[in-house]
C-alpha positions in Angstrom: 15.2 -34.5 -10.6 17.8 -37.0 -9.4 16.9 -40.2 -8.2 18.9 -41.8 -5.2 19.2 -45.2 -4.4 19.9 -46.1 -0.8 20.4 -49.2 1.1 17.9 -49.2 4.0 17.2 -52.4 6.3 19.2 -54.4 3.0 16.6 -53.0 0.8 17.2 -50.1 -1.6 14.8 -47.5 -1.3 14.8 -45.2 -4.5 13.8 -41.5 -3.7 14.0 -38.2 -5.6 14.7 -34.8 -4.8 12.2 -32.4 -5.1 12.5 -30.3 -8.5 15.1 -27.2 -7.2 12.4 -24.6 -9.3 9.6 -25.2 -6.7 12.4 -25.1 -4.0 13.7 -21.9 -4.3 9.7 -20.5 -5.2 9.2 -22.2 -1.7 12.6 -19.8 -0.3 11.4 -16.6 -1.7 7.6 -17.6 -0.6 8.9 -17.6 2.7 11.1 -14.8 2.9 8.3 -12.1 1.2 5.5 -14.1 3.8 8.2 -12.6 6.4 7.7 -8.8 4.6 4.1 -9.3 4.6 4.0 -10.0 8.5 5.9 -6.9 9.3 3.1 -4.7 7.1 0.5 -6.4 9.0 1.1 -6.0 11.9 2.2 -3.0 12.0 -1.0 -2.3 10.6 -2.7 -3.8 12.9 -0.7 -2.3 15.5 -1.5 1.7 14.7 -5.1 0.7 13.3 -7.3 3.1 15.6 -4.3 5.4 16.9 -4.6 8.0 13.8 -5.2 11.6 16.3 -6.9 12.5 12.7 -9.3 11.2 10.3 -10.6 10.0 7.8 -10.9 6.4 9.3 -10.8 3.3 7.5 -14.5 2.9 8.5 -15.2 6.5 7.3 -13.8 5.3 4.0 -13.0 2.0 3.3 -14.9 0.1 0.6 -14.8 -3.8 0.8 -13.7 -4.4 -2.9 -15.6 -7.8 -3.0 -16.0 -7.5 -6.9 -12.2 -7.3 -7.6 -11.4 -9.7 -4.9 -13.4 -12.3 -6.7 -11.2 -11.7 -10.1 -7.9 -12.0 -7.6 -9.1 -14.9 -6.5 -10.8 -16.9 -9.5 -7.3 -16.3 -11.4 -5.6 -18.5 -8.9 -8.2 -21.4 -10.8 -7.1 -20.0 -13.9 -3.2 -20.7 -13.5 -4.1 -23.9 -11.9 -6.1 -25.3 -15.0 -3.4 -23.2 -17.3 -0.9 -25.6 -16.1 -2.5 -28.9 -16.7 -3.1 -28.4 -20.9 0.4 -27.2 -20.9 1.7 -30.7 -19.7 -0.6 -32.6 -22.0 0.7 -30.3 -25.2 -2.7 -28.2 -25.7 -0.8 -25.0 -26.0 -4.1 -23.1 -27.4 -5.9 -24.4 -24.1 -3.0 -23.3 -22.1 -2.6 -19.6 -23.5 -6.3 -19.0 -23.2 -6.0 -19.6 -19.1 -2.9 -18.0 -19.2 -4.3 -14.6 -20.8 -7.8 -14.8 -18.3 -5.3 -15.0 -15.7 -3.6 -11.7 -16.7 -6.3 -9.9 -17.7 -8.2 -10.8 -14.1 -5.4 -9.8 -12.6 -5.5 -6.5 -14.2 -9.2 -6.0 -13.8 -7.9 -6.4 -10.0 -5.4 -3.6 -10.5 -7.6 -1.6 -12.2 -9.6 -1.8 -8.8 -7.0 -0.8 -6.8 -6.0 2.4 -9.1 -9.9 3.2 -8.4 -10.3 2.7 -4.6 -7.4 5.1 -4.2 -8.3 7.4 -6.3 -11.6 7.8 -4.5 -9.5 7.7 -1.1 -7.1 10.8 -2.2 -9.6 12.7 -4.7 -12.9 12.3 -2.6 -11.5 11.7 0.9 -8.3 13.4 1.0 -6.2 9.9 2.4 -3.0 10.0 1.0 -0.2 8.3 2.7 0.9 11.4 4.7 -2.2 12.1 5.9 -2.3 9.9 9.2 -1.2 6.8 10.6 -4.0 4.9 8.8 -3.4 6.3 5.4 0.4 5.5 6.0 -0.1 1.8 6.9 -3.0 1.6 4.4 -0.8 2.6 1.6 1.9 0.9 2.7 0.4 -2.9 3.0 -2.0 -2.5 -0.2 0.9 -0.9 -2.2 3.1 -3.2 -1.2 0.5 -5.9 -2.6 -0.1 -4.1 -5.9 3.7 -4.5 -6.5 3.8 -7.9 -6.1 0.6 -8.5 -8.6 2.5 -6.1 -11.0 5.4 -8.2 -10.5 3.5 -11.1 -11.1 1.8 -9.7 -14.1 4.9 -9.0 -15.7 6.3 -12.4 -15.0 2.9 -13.6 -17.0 3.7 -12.0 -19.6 6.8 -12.7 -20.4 5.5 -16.7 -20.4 2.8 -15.7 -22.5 4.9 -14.2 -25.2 7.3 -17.2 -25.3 4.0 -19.0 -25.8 2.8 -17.4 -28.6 6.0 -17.3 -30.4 5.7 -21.5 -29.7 8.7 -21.4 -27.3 6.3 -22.9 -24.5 6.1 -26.4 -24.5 5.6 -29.4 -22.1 8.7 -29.6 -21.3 8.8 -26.3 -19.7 5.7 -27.3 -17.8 7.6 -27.6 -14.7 8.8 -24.2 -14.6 5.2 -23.0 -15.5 4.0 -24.2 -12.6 7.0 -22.7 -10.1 5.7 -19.0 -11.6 1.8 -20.4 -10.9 3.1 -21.1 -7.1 4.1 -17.2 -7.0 1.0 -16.3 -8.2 -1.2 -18.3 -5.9 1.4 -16.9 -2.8 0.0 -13.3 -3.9 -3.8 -14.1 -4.1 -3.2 -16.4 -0.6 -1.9 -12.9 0.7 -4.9 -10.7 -0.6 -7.0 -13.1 1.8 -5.2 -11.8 4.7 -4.8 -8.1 3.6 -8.2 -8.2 3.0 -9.3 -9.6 6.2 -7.1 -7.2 7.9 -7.3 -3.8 6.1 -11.4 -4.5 5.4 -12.8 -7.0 8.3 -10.8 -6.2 11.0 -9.3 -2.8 10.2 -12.7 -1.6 10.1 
C-alpha cells in the first residue's frame, strides 16, 4: 500500500490506497456477478415454459444438508485468515483443509443430485427448457467451487511445504474474498432454482 500525503485546508491528510489484490478480486467479483445475472434470469425467465416434463417440482430436492457445508466454509476461510496473520500456521492449515474438504462434501452433493435427475428422472440438459437452464446455472456454479477448490489447494500445498507465511496473509485473504463471492452466489441459486423455481 502507498501512503499519500495531501495538503487539504493547510493540513496534510495522509491516506492509503487500498491493497491492488483485493481490487482486482473486487473487478473479477463484479464481472462473474454480471455472468451469474444472465443465468438467472434467464432461468427465471423459461422456469414454467418447458412444453415437457419432468418439472423442477416433480424433481427438485432442496439440498439443505450440502448447502449448510457451502455455507459454514465461508466461516472456515474467514477464521483460516486470522491465525495466518498472527503466524499460527498449524491453526491456519487446519481451517484451510475444513474449508476444502466442506467444499467438496458440497460437490460431492451436486454429483448426487444429478445423478438422481438423469438416472431416476431422465433430466439431462437436452431434455427441456428446465433441464437446460437447470444445468446450466448449477453447472456453471459447480465450476466456479471447482475453481475455487483448486485455487485452495494450491495455498494449502505452499503451506505445508512452509512457503505460507504472514506476510502472504494479504493475498490469503484476496483468494478467501473469491470464495465467499461463490457461497454468496449459492444463496441466490438456491433461492432461485429451489424456492422460487419450484
Amino acid at each position: 500500500m502507498s501512503a499519500v500525503t495531501t495538503p487539504l485546508a493547510g493540513t496534510p491528510v495522509n491516506w492509503k490506497l487500498p491493497y491492488r489484490g483485493k481490487v482486482g478480486m473486487a473487478c473479477l467479483i463484479f464481472a462473474e456477478s454480471a455472468i451469474f445475472t444472465i443465468f438467472v434470469v434467464a432461468y427465471l425467465f423459461y422456469v414454467g415454459k418447458s412444453l415437457s416434463g419432468p418439472t423442477p417440482r416433480d424433481v427438485l430436492e432442496a439440498p439443505i444438508f450440502y448447502t449448510i457445508c457451502l455455507l459454514s466454509s465461508s466461516l472456515t476461510i474467514h477464521f483460516a485468515v486470522k491465525p495466518l496473520e498472527r503466524g499460527r500456521r498449524g491453526s491456519f492449515l487446519f481451517l484451510w483443509l475444513l474449508t476444502m474438504v466442506l467444499g467438496v462434501v458440497f460437490l460431492y452433493g451436486t454429483g448426487q443430485e444429478w445423478r438422481r435427475l438423469i438416472y431416476d428422472h431422465g433430466l439431462t440438459i437436452s431434455t427441456n427448457l428446465f433441464g437446460t437452464t437447470y444445468y446450466s446455472l448449477v453447472g456453471l456454479h459447480a465450476s466456479h467451487v471447482i475453481i475455487g477448490l483448486v485455487l485452495l489447494s494450491i495455498v494449502l500445498l505452499f503451506g505445508l511445504t512452509g512457503r505460507v507465511g504472514p506476510e502472504q496473509s494479504a493475498r490469503v485473504d484476496v483468494l478467501s474474498m473469491y470464495w465467499h463471492f461463490v457461497d454468496a452466489v449459492w444463496v441466490v441459486v438456491f433461492v432461485v432454482v429451489y424456492v422460487i423455481g419450484r
